[in-house]
DSSP file (Angstrom, degrees, kcal/mol; ACC not computed):
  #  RESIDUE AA STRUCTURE BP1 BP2  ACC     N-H-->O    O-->H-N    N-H-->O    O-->H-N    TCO  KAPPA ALPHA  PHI   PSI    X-CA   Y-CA   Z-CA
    1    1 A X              0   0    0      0, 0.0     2,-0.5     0, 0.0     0, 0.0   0.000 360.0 360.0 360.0 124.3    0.0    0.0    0.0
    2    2 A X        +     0   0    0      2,-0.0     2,-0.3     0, 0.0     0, 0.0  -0.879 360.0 178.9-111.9 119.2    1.5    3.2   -1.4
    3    3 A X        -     0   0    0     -2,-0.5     4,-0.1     4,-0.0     2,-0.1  -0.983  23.1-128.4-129.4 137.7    0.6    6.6   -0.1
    4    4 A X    >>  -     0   0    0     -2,-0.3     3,-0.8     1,-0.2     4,-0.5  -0.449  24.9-113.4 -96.0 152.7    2.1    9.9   -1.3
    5    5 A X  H 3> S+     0   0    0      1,-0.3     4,-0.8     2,-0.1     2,-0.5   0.828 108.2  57.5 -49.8 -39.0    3.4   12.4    0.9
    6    6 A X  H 34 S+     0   0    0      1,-0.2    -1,-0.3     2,-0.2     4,-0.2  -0.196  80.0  90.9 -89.5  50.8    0.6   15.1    0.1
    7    7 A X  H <4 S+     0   0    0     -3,-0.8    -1,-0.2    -2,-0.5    -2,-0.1   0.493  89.8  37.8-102.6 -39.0   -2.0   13.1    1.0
    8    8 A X  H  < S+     0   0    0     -4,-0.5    -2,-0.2    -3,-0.5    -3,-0.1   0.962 110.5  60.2 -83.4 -36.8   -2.0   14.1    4.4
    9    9 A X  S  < S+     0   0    0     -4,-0.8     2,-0.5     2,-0.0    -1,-0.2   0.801  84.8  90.4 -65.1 -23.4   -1.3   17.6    3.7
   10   10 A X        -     0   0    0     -4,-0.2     2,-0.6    -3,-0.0    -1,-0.0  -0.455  55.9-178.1 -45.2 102.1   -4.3   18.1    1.6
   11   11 A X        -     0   0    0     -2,-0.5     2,-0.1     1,-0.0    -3,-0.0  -0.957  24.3-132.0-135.1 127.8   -7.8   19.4    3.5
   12   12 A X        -     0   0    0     -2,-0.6     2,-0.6     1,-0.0    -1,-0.0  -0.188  15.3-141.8 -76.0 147.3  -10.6   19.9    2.2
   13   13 A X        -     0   0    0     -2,-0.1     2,-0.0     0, 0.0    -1,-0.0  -0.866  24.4-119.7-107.2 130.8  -12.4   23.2    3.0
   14   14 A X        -     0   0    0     -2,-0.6     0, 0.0     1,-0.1     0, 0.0  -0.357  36.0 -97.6 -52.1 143.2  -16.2   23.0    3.5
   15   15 A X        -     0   0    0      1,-0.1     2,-0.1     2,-0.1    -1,-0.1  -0.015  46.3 -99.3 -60.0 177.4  -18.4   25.3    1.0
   16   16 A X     >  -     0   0    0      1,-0.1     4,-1.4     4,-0.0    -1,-0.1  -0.284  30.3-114.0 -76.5-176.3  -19.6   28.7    2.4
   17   17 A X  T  4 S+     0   0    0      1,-0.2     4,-0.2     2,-0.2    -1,-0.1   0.055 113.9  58.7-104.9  24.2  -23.0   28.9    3.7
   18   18 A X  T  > S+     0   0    0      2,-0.1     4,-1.9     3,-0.0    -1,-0.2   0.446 105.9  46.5 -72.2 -44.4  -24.0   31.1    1.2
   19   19 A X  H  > S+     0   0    0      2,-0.2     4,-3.6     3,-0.2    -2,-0.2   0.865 105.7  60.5 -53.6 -41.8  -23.1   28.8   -1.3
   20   20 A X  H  X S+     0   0    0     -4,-1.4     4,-1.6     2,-0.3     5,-0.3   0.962 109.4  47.1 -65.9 -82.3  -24.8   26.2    0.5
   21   21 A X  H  > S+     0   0    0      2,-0.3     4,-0.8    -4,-0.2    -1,-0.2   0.396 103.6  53.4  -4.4 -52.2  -27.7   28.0    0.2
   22   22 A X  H >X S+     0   0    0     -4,-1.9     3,-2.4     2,-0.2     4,-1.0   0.905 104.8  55.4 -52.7 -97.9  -27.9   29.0   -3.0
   23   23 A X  H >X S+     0   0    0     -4,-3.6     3,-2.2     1,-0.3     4,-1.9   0.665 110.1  41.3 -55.2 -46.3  -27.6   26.1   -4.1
   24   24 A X  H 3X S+     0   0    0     -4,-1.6     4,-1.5     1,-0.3     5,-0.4   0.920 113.8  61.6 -39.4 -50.1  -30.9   24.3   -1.9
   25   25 A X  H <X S+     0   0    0     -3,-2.4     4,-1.4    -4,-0.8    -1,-0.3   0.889 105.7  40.8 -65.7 -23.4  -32.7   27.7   -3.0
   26   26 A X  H << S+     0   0    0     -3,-2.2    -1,-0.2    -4,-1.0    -2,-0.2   0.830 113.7  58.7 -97.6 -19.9  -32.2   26.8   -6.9
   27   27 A X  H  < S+     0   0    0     -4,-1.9    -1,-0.2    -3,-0.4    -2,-0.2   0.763 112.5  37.2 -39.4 -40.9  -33.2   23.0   -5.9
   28   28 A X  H >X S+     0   0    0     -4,-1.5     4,-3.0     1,-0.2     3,-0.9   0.821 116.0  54.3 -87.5 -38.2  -36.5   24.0   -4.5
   29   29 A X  T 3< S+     0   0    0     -4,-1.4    -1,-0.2    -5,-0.4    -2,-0.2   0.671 110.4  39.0 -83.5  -5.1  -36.9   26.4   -6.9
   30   30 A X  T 34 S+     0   0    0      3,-0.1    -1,-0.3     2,-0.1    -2,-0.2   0.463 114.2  65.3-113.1  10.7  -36.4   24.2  -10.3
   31   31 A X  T X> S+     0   0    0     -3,-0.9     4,-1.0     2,-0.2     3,-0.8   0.885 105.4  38.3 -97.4 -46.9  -38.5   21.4   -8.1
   32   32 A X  T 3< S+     0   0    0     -4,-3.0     5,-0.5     1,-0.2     4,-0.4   0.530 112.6  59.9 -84.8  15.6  -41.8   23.4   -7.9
   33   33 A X  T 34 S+     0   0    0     -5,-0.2    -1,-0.2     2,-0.1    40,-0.2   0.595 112.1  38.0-108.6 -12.0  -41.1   24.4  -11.4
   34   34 A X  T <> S+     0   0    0     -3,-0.8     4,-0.7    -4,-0.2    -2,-0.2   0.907 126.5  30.3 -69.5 -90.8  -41.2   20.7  -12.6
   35   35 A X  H  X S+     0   0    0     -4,-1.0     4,-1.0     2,-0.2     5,-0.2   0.229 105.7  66.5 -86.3   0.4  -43.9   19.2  -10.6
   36   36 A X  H >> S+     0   0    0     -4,-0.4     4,-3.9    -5,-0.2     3,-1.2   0.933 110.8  40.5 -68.8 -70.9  -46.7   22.2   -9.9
   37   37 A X  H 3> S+     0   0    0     -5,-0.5     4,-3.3     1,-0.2     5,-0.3   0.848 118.2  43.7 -55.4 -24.8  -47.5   22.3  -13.4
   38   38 A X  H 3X S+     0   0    0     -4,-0.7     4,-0.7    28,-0.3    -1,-0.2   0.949 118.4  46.4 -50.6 -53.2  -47.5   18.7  -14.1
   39   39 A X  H XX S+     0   0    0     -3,-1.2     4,-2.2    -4,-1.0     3,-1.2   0.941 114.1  45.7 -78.1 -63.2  -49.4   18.1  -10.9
   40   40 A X  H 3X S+     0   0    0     -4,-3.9     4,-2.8     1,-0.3    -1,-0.3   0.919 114.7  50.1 -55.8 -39.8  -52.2   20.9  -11.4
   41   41 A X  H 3X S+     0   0    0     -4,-3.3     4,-1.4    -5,-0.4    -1,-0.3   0.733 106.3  51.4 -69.3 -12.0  -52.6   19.9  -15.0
   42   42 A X  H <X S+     0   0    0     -3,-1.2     4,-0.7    -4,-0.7    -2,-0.2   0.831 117.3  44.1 -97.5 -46.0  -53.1   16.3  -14.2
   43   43 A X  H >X S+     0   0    0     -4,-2.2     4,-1.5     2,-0.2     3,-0.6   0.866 112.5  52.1 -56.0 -50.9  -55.8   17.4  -11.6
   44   44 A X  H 3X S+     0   0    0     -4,-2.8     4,-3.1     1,-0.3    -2,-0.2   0.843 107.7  43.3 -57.8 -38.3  -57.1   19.6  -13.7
   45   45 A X  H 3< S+     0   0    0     -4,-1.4    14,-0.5     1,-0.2    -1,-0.3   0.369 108.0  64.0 -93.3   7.9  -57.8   17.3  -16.9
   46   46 A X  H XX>S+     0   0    0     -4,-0.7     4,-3.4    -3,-0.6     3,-2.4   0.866 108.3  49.8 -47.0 -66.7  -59.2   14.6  -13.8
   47   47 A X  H >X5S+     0   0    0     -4,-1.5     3,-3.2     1,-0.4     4,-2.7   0.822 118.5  33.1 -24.6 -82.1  -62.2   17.9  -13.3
   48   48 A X  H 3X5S+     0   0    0     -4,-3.1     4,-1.4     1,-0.3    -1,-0.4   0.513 115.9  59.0 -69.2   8.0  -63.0   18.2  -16.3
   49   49 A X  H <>5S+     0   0    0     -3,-2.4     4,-2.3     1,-0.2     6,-0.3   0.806 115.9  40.9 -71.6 -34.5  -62.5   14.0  -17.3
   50   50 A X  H <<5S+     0   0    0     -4,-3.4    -2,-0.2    -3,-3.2    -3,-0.2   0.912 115.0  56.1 -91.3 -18.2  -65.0   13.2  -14.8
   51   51 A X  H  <<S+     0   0    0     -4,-2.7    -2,-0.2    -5,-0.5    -3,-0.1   0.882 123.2  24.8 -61.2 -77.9  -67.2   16.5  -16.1
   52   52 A X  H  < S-     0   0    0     -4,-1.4    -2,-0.2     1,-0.1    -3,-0.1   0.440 104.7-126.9 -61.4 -18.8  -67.4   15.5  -19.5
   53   53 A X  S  < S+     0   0    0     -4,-2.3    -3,-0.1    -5,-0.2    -4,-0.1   0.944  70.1 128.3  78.7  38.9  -67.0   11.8  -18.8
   54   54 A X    >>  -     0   0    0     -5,-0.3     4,-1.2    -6,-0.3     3,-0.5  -0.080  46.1-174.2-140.8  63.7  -64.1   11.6  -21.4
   55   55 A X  T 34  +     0   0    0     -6,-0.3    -9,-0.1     1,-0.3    -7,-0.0  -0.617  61.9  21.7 -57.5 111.4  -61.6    9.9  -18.9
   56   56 A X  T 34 S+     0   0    0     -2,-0.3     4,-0.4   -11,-0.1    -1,-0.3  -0.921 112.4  68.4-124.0  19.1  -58.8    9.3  -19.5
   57   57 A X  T X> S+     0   0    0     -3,-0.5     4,-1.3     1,-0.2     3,-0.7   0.908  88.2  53.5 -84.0 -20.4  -58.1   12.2  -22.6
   58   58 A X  H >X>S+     0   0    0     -4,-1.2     4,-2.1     1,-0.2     3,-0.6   0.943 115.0  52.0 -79.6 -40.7  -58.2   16.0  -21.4
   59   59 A X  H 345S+     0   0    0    -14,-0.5    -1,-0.2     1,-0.2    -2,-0.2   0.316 103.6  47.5-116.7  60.6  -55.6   14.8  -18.9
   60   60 A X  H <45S+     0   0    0     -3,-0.7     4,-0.5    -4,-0.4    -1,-0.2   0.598 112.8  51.8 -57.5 -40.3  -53.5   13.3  -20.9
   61   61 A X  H XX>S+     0   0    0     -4,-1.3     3,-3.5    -3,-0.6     4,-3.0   0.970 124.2  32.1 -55.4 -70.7  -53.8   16.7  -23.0
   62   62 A X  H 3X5S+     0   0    0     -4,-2.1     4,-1.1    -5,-0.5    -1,-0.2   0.812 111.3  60.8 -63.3 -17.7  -53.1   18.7  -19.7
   63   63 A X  H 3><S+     0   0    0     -5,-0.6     4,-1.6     2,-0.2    -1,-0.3   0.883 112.4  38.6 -55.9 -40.9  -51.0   16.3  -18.3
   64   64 A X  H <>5S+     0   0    0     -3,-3.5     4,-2.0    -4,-0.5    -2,-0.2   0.656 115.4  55.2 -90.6  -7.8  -48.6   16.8  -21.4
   65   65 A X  H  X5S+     0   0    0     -4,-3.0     4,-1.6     2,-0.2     5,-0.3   0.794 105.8  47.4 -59.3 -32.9  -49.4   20.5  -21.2
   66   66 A X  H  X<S+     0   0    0     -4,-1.1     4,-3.7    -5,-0.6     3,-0.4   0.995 115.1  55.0 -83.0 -57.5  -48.2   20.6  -17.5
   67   67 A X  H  X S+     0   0    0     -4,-1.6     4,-1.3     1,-0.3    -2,-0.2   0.829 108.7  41.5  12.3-106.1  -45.2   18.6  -19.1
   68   68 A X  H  X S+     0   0    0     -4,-2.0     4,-1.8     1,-0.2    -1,-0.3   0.642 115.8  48.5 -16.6 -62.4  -44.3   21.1  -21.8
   69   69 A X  H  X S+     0   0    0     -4,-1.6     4,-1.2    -3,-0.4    -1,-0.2   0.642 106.6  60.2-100.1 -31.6  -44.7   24.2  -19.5
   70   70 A X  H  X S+     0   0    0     -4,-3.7     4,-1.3    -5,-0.3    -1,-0.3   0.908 103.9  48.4 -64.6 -32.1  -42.5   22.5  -16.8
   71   71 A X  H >< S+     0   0    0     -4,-1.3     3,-2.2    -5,-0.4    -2,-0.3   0.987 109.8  52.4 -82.3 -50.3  -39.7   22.3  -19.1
   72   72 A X  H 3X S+     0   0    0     -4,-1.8     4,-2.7     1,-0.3     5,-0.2   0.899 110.4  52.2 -21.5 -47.9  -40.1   26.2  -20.2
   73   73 A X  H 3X S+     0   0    0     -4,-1.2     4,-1.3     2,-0.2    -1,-0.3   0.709 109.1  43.3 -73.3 -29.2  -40.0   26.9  -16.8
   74   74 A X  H XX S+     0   0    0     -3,-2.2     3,-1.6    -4,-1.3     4,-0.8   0.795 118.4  51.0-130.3-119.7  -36.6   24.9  -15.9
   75   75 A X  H >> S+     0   0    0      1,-0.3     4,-3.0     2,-0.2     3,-0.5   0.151 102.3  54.3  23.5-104.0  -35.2   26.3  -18.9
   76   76 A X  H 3X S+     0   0    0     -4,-2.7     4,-2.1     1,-0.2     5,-0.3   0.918 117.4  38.3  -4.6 -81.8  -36.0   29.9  -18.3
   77   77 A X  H << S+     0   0    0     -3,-1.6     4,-0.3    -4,-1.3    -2,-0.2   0.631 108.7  64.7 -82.5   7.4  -34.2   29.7  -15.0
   78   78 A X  H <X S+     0   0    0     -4,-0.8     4,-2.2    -3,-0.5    -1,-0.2   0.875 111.4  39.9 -71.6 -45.3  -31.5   27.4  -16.5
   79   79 A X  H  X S+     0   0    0     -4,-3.0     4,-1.0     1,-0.2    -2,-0.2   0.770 114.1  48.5 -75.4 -26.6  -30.7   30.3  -18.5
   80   80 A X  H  < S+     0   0    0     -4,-2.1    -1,-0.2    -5,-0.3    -3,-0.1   0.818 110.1  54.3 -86.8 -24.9  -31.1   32.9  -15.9
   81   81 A X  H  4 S+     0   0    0     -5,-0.3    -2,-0.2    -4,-0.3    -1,-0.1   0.827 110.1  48.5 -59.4 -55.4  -28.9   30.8  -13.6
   82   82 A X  H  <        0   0    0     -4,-2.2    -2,-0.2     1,-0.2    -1,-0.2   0.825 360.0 360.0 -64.0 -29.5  -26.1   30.8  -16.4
   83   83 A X     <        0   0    0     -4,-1.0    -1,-0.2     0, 0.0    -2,-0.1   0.518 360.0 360.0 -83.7 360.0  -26.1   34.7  -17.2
């Protein structure tokens, strides 16, 4: 077993707690920007399937609407994240 001399000198520094922060704030924030719409459109097209009693197609529609509009959304702040 071979071990290099800078192996022990080496110490890792923890991030700051800003950083830390940040990053959990951009977690949360690209998580309700995934699953709200998905979630509300999949709920939504359930209403009106059981109004109109054409289960299981409006929420497929809105399900792949919620879909679509999640990924805009995670985008969007991909891009605003990068700049």
């Amino acid at each position: 077993m071979s071990t290099s001399q800078n192996d022990g000198d080496k110490k890792r520094t923890p991030p700051d707690k800003s950083t830390v922060i940040l990053l959990l704030g951009t977690m949360g924030d690209t998580t309700w920007r995934m699953f709200i719409p998905i979630i509300g459109f999949a709920v939504l097209g359930l209403f009106f399937d059981k109004q109109l009693h054409t289960t299981p197609w409006i929420m497929i529609v809105a399900m792949a609407f919620g879909v679509w509009l999640a990924y805009v959304l995670v985008r969007r702040q991909m891009k605003k994240v990068q700049e």
